[in-house]
PDB file of N, CA, C and O in Angstrom:
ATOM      1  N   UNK A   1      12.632  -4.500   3.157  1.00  0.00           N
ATOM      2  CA  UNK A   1      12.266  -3.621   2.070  1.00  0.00           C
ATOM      3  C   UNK A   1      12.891  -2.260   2.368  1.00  0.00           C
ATOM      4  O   UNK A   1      12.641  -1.518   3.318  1.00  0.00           O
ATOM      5  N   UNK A   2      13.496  -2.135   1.668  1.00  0.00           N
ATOM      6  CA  UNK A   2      14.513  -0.825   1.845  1.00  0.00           C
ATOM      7  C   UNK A   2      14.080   0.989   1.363  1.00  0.00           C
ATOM      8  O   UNK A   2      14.131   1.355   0.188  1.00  0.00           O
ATOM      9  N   UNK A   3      13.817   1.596   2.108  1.00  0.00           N
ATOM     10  CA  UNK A   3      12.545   2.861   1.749  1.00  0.00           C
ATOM     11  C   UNK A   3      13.493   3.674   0.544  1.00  0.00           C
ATOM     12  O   UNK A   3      14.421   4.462   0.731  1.00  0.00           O
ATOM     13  N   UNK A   4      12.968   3.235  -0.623  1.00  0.00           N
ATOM     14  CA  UNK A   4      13.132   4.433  -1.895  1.00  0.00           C
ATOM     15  C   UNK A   4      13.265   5.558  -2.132  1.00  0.00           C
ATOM     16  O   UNK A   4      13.997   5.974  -3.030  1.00  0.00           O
ATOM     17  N   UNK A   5      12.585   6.269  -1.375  1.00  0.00           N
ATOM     18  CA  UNK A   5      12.486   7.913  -1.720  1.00  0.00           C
ATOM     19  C   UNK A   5      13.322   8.411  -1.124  1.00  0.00           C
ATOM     20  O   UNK A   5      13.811   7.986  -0.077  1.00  0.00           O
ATOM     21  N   UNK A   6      13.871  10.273  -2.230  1.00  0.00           N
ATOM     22  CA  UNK A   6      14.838  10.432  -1.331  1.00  0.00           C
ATOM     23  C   UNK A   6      14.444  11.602   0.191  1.00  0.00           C
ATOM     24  O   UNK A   6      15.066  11.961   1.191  1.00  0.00           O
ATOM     25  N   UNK A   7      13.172  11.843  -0.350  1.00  0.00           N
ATOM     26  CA  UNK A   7      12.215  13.027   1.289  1.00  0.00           C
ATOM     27  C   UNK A   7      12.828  11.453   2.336  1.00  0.00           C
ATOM     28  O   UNK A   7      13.230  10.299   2.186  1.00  0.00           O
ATOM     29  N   UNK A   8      12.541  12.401   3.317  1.00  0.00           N
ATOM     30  CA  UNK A   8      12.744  11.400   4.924  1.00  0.00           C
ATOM     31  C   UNK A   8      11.628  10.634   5.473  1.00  0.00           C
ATOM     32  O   UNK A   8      11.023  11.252   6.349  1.00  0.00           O
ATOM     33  N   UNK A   9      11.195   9.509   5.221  1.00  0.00           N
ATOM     34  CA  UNK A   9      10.682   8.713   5.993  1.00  0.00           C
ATOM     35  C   UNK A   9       9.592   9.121   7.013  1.00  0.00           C
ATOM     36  O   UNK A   9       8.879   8.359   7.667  1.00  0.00           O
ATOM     37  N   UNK A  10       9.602  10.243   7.020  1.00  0.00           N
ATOM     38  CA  UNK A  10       8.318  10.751   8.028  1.00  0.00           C
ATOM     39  C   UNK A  10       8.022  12.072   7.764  1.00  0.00           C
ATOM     40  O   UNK A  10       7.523  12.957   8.459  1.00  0.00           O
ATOM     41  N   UNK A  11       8.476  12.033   6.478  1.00  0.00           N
ATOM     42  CA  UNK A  11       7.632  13.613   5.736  1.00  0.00           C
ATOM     43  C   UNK A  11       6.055  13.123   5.849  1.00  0.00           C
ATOM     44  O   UNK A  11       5.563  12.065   5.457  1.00  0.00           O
ATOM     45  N   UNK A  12       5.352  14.377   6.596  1.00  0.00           N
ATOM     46  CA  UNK A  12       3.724  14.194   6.078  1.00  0.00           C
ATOM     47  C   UNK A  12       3.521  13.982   4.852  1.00  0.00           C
ATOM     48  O   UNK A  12       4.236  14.506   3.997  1.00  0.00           O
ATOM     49  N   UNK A  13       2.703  13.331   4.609  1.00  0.00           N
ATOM     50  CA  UNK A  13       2.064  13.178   2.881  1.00  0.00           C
ATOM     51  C   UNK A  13       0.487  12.982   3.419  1.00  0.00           C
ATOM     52  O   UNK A  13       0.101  12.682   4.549  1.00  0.00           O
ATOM     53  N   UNK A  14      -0.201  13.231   2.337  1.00  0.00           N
ATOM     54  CA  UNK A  14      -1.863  13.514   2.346  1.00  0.00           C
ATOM     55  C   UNK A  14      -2.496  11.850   2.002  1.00  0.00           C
ATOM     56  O   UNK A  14      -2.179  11.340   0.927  1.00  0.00           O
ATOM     57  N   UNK A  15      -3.239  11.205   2.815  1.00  0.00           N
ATOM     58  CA  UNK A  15      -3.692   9.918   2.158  1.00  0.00           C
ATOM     59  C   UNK A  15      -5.107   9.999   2.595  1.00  0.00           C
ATOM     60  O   UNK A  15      -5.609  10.395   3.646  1.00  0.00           O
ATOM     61  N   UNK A  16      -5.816   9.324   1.067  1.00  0.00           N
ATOM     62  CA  UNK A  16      -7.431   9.094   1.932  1.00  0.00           C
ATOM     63  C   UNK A  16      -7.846   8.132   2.595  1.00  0.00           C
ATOM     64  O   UNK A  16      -7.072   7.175   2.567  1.00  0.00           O
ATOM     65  N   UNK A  17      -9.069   7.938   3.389  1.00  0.00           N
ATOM     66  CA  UNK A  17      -9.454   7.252   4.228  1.00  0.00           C
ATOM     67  C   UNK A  17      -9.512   5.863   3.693  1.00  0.00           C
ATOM     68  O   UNK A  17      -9.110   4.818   4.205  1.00  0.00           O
ATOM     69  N   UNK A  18     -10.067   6.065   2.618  1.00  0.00           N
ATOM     70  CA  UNK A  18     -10.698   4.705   2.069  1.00  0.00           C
ATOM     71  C   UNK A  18      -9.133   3.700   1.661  1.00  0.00           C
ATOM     72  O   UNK A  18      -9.148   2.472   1.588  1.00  0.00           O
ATOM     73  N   UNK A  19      -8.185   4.355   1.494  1.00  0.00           N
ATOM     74  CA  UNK A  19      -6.888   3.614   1.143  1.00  0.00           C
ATOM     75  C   UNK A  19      -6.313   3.029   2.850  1.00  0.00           C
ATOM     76  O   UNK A  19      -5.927   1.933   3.256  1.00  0.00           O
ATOM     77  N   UNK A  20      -6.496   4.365   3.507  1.00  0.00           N
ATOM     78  CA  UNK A  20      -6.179   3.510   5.050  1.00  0.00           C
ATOM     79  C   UNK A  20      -7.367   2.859   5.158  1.00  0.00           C
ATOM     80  O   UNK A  20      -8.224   3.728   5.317  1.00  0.00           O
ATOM     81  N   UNK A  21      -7.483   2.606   5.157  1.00  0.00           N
ATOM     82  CA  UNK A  21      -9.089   1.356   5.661  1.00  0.00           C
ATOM     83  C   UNK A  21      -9.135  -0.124   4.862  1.00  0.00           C
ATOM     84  O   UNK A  21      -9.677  -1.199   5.115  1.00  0.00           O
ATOM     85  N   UNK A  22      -8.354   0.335   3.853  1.00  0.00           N
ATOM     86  CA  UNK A  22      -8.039  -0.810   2.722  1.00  0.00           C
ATOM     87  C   UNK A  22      -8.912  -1.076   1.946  1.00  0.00           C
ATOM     88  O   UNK A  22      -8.559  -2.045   1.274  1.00  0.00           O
ATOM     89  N   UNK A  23     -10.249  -0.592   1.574  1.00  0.00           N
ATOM     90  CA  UNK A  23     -11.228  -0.547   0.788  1.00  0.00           C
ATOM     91  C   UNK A  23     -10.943   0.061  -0.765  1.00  0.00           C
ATOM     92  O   UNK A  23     -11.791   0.138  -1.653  1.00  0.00           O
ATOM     93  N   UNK A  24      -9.756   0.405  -0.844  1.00  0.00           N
ATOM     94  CA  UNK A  24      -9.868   1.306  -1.732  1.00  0.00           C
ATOM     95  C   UNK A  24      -8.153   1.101  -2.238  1.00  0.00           C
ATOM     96  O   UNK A  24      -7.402   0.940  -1.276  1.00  0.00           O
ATOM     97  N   UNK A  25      -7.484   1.090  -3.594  1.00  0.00           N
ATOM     98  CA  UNK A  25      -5.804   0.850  -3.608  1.00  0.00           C
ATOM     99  C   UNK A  25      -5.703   2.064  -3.591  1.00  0.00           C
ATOM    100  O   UNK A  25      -6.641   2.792  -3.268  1.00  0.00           O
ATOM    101  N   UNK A  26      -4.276   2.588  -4.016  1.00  0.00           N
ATOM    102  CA  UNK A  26      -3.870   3.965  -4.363  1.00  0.00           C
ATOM    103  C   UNK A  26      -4.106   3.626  -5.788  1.00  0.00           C
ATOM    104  O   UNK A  26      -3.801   2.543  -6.287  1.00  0.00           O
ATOM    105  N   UNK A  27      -4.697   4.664  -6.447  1.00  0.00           N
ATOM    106  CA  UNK A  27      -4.787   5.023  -8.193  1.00  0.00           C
ATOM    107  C   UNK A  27      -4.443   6.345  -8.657  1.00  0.00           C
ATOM    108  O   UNK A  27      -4.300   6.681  -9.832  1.00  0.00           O
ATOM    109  N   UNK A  28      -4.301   7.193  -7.443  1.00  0.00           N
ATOM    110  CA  UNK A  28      -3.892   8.760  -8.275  1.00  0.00           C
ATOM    111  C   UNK A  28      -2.589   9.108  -7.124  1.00  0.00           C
ATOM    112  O   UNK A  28      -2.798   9.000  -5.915  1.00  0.00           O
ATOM    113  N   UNK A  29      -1.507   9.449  -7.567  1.00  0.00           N
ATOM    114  CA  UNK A  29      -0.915  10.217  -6.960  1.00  0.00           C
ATOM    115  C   UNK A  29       0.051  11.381  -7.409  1.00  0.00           C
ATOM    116  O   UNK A  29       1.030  11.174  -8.126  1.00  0.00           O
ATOM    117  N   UNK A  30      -0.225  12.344  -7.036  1.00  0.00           N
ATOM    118  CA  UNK A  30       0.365  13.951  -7.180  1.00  0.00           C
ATOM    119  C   UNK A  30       1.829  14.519  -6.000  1.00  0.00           C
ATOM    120  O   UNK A  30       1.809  14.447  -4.771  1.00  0.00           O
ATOM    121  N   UNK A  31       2.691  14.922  -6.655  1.00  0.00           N
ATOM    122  CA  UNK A  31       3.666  15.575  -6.377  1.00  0.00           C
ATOM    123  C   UNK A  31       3.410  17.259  -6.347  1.00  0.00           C
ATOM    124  O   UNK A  31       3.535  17.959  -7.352  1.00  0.00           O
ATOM    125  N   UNK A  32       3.098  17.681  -5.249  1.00  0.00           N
ATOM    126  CA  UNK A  32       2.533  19.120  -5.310  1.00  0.00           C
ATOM    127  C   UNK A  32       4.017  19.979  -5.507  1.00  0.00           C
ATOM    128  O   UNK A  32       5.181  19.837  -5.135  1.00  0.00           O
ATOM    129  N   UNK A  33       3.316  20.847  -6.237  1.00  0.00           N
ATOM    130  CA  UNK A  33       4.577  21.849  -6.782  1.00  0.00           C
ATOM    131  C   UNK A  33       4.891  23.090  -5.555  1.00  0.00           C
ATOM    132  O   UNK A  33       6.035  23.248  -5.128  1.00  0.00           O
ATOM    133  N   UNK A  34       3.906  23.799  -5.139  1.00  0.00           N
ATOM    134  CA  UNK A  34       3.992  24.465  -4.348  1.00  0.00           C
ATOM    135  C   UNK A  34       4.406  24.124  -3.013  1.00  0.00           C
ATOM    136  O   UNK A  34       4.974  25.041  -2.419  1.00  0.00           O
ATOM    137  N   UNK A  35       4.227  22.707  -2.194  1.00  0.00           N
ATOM    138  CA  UNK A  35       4.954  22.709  -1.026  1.00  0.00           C
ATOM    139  C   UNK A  35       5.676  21.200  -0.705  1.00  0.00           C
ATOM    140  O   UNK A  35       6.148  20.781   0.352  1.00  0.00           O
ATOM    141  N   UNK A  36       5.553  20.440  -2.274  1.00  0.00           N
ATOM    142  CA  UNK A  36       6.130  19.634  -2.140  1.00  0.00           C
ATOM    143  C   UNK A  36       5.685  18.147  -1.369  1.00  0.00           C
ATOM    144  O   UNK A  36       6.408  17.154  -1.302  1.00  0.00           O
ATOM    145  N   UNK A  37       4.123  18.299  -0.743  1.00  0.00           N
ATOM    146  CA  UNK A  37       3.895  17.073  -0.148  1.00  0.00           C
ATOM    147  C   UNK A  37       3.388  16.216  -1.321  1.00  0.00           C
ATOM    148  O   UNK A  37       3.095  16.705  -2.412  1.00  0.00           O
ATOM    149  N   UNK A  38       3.296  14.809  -1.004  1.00  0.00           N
ATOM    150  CA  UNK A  38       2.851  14.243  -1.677  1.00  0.00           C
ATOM    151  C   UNK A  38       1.220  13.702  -1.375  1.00  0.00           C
ATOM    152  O   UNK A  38       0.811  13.650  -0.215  1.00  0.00           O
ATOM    153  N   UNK A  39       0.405  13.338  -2.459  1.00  0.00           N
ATOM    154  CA  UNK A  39      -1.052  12.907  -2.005  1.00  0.00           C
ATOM    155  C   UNK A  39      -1.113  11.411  -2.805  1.00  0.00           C
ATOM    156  O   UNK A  39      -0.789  11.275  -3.984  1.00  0.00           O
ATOM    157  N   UNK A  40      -1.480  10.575  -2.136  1.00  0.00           N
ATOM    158  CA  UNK A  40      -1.674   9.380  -1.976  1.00  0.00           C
ATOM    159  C   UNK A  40      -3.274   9.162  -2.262  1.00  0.00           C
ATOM    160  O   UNK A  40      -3.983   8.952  -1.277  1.00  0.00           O
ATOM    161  N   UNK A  41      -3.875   9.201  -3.553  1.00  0.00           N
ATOM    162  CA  UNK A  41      -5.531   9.039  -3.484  1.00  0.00           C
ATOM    163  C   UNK A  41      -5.937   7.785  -4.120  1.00  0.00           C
ATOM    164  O   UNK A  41      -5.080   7.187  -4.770  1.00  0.00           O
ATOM    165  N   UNK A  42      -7.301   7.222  -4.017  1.00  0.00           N
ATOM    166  CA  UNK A  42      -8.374   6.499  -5.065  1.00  0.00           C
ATOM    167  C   UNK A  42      -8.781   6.747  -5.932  1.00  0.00           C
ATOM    168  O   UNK A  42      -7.955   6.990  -6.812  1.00  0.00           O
ATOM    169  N   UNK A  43      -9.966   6.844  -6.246  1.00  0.00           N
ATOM    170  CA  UNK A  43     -10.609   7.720  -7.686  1.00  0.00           C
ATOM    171  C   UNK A  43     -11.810   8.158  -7.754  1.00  0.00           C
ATOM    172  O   UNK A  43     -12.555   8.430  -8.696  1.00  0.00           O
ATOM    173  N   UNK A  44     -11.982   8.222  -5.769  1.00  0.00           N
ATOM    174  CA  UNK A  44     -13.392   8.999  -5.513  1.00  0.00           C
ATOM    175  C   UNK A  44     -12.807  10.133  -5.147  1.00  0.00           C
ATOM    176  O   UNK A  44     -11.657  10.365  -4.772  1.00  0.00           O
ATOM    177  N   UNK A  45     -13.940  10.961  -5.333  1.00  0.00           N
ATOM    178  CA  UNK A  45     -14.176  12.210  -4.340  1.00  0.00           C
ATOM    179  C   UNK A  45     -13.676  12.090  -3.362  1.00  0.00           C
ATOM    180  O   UNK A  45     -13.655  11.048  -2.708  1.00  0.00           O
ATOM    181  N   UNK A  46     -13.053  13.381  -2.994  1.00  0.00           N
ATOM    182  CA  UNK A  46     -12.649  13.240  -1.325  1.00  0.00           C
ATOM    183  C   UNK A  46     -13.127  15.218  -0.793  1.00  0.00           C
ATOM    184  O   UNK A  46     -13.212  16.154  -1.587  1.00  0.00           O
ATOM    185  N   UNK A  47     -13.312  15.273   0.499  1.00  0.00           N
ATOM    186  CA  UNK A  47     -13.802  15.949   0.819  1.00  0.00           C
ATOM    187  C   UNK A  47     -12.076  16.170   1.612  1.00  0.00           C
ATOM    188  O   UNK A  47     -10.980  15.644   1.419  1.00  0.00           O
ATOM    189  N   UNK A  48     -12.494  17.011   2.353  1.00  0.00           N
ATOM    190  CA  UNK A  48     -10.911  17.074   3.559  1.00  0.00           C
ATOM    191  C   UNK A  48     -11.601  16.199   4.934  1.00  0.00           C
ATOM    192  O   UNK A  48     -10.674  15.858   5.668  1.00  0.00           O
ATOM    193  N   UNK A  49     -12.725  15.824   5.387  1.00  0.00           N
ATOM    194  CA  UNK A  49     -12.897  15.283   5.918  1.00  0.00           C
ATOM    195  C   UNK A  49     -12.444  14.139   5.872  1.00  0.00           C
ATOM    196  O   UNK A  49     -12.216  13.579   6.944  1.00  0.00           O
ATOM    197  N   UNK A  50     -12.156  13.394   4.524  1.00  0.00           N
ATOM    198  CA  UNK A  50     -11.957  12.108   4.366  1.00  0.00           C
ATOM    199  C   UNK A  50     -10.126  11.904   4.097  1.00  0.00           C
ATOM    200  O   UNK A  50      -9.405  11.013   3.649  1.00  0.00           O
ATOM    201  N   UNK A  51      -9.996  12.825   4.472  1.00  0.00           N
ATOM    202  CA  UNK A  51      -8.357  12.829   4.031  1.00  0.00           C
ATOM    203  C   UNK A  51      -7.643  13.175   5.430  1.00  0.00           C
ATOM    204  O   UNK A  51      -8.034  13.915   6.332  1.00  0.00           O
ATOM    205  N   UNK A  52      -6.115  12.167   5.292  1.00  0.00           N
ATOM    206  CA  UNK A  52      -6.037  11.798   6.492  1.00  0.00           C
ATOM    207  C   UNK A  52      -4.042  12.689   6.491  1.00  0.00           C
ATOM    208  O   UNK A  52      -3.822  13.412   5.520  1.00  0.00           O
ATOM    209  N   UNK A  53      -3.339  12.595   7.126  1.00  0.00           N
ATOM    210  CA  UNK A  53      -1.932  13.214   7.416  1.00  0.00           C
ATOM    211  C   UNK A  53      -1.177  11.528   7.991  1.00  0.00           C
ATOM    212  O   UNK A  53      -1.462  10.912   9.018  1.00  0.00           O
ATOM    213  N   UNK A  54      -0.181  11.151   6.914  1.00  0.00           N
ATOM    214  CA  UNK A  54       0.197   9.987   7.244  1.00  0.00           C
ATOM    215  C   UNK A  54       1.989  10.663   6.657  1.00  0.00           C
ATOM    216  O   UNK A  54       2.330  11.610   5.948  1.00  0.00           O
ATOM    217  N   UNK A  55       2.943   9.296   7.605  1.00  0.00           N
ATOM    218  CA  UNK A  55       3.897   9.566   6.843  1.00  0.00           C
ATOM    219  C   UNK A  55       4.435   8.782   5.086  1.00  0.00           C
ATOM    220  O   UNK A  55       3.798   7.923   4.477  1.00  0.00           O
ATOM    221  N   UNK A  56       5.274   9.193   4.805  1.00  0.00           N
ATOM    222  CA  UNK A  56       5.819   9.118   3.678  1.00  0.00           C
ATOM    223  C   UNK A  56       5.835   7.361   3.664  1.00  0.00           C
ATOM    224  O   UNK A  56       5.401   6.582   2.816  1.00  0.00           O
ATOM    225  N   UNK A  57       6.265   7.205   4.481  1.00  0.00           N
ATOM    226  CA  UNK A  57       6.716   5.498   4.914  1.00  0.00           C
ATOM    227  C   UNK A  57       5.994   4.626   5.338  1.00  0.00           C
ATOM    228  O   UNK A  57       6.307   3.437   5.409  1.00  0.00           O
ATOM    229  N   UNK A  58       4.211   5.448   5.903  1.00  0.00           N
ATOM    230  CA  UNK A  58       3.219   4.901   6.171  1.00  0.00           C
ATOM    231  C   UNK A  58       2.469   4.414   4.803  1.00  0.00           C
ATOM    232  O   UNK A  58       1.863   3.359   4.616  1.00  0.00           O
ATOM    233  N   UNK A  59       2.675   5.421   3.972  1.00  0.00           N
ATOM    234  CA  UNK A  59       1.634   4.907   2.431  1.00  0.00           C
ATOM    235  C   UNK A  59       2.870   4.084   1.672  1.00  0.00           C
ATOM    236  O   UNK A  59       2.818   3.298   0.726  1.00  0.00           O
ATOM    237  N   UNK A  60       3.594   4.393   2.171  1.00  0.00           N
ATOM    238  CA  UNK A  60       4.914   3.360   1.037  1.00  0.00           C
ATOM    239  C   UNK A  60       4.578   1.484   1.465  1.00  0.00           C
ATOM    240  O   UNK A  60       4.266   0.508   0.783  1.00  0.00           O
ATOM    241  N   UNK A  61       4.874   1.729   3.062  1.00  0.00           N
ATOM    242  CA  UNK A  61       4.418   0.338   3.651  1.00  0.00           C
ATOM    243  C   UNK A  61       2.641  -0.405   3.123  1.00  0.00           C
ATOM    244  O   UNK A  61       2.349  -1.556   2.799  1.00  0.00           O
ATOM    245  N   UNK A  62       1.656   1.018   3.256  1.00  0.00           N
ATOM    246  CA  UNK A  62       0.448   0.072   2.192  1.00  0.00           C
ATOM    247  C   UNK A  62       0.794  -0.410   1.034  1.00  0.00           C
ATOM    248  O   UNK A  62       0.474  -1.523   0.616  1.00  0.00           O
ATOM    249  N   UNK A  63       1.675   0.663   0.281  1.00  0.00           N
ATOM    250  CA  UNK A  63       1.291   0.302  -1.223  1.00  0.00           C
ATOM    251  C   UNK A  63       2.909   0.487  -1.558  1.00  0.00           C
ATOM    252  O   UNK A  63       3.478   1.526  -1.224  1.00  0.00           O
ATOM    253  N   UNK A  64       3.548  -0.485  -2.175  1.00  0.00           N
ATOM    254  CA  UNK A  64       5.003  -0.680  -2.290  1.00  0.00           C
ATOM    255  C   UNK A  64       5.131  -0.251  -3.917  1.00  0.00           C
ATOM    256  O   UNK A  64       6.170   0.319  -4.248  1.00  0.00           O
ATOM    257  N   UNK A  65       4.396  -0.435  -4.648  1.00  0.00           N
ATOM    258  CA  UNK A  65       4.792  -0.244  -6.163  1.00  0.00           C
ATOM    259  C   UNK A  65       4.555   2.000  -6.113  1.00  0.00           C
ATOM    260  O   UNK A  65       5.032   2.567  -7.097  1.00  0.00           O
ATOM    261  N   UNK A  66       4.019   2.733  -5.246  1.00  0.00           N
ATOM    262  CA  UNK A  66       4.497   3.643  -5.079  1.00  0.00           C
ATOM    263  C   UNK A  66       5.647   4.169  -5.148  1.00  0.00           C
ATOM    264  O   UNK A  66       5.770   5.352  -5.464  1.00  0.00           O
ATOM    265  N   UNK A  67       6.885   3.244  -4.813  1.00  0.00           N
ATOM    266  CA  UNK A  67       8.763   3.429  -5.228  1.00  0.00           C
ATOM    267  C   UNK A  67       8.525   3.039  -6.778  1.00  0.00           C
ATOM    268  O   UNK A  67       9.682   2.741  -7.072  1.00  0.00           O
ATOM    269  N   UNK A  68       8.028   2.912  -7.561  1.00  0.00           N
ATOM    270  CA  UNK A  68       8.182   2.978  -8.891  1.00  0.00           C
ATOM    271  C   UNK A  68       8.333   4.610  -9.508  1.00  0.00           C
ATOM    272  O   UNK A  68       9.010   5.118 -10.401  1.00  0.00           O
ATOM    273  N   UNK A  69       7.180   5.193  -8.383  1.00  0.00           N
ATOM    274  CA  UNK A  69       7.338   6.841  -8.930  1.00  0.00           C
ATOM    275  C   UNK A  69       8.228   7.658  -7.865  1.00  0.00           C
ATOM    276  O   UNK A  69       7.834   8.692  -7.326  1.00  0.00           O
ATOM    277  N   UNK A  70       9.123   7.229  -7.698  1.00  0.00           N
ATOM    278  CA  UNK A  70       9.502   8.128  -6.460  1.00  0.00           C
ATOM    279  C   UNK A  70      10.344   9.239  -6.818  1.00  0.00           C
ATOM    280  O   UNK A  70      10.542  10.173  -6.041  1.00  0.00           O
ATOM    281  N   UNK A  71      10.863   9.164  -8.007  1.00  0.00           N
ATOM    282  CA  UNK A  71      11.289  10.208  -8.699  1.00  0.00           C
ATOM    283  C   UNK A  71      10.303  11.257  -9.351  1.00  0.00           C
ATOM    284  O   UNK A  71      10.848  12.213  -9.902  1.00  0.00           O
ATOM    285  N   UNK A  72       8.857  11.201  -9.361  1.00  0.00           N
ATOM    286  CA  UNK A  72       8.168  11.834  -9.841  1.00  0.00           C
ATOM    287  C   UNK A  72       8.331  13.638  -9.473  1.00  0.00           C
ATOM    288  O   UNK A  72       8.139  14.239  -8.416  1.00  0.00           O
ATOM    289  N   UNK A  73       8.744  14.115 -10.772  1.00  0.00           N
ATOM    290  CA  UNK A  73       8.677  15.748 -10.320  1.00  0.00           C
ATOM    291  C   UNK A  73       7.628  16.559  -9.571  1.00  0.00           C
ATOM    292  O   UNK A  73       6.432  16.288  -9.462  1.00  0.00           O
ATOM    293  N   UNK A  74       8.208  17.478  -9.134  1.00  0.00           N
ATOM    294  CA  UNK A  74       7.474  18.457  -8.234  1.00  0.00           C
ATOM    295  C   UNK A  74       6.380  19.278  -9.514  1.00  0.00           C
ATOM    296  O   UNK A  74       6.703  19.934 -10.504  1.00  0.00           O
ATOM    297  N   UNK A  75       5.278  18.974  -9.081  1.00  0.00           N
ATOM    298  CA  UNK A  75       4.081  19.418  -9.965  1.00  0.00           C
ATOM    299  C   UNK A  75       3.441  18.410 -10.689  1.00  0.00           C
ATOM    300  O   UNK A  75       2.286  18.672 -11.028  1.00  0.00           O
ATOM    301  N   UNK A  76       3.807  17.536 -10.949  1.00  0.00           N
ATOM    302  CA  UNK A  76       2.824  16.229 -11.527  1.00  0.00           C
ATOM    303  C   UNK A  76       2.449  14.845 -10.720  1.00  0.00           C
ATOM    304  O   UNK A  76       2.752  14.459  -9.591  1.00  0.00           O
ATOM    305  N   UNK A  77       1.699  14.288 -11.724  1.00  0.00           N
ATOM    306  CA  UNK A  77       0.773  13.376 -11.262  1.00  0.00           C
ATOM    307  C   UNK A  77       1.102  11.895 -11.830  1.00  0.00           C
ATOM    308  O   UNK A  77       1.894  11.806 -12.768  1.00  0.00           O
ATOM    309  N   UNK A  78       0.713  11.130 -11.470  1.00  0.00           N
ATOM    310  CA  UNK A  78       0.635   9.562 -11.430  1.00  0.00           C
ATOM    311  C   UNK A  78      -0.471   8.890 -11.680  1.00  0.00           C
ATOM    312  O   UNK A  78      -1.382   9.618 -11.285  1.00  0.00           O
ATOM    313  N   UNK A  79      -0.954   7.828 -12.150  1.00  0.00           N
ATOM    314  CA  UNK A  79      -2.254   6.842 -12.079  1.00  0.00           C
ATOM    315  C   UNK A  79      -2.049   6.230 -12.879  1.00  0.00           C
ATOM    316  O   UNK A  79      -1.119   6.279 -13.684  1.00  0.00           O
ATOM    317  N   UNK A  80      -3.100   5.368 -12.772  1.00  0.00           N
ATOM    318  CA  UNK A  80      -3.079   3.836 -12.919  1.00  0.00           C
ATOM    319  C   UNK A  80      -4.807   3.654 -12.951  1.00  0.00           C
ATOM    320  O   UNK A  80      -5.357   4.558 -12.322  1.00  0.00           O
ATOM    321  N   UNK A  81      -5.803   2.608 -13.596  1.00  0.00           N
ATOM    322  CA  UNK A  81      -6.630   2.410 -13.328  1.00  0.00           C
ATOM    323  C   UNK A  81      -7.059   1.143 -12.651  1.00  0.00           C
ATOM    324  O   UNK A  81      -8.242   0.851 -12.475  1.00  0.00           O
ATOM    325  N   UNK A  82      -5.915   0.312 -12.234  1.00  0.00           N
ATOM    326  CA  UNK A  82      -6.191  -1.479 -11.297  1.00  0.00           C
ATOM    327  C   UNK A  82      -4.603  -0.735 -10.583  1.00  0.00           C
ATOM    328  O   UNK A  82      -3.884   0.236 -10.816  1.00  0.00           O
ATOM    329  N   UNK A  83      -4.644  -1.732  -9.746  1.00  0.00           N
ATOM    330  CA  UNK A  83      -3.193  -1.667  -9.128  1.00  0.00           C
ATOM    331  C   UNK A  83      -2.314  -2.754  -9.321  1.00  0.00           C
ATOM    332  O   UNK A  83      -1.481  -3.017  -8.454  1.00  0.00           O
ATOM    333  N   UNK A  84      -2.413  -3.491 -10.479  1.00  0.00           N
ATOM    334  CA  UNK A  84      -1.738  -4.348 -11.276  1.00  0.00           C
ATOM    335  C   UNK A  84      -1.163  -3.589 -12.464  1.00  0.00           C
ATOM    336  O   UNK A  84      -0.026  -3.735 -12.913  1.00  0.00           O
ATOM    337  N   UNK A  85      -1.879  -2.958 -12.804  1.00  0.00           N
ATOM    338  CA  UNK A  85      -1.465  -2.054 -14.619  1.00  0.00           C
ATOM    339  C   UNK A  85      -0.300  -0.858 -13.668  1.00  0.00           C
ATOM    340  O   UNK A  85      -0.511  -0.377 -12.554  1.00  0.00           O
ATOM    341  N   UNK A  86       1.023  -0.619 -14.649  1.00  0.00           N
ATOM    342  CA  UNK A  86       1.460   0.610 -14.142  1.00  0.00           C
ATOM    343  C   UNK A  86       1.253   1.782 -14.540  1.00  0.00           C
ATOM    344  O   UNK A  86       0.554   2.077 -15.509  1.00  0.00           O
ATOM    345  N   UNK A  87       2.027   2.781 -13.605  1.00  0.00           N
ATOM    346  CA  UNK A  87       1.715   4.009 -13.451  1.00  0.00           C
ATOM    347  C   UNK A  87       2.008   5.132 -15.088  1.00  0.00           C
ATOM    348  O   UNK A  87       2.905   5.339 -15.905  1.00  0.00           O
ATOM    349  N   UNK A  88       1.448   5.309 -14.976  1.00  0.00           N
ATOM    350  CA  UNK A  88       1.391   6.810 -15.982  1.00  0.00           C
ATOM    351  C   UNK A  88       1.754   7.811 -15.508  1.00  0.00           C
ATOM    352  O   UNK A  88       1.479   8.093 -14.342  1.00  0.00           O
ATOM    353  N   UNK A  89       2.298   8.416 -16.110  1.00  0.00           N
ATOM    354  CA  UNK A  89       2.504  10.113 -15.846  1.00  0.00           C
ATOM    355  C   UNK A  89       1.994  10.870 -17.110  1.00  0.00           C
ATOM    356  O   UNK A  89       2.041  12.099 -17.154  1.00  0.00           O
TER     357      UNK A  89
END
């Protein structure tokens, strides 16, 4: 599987717990405008406690239909409500 995006493979990106733990898919994800990381979320609440510093290539390897948005601009958002239905912007 050949990594999509064009950031490097071990840019930090923001992911929550419940997605590393596997309890939970990715359903929201944001392209921050101001510094450019990306956040990898569910569709709970998250505190910063529950939010974790993974790389770019770590949430790509959970969740592969993430290279669908990999072009997503700096400042917007993504979701989905199953992780079968696709992404919205």
């Amino acid at each position: 599987m050949s990594f999509p995006f064009r950031e490097d493979p071990n840019t930090a990106t923001i992911l929550c717990k419940h997605i590393a733990r596997g309890e939970q898919p990715i359903l929201y994800v944001s392209h921050d405008e101001d510094d450019g990381m990306w956040q990898f979320l569910c569709n709970e609440e998250h505190t910063i406690e529950g939010l974790m510093l993974v790389t770019l290539k770590q949430a790509y390897e959970l969740d592969a239909s993430i290279g669908e948005i990999k072009d997503l601009p700096l400042g917007k958002e993504a979701w989905r409500e199953h992780p079968q239905m696709p992404w919205r912007t």
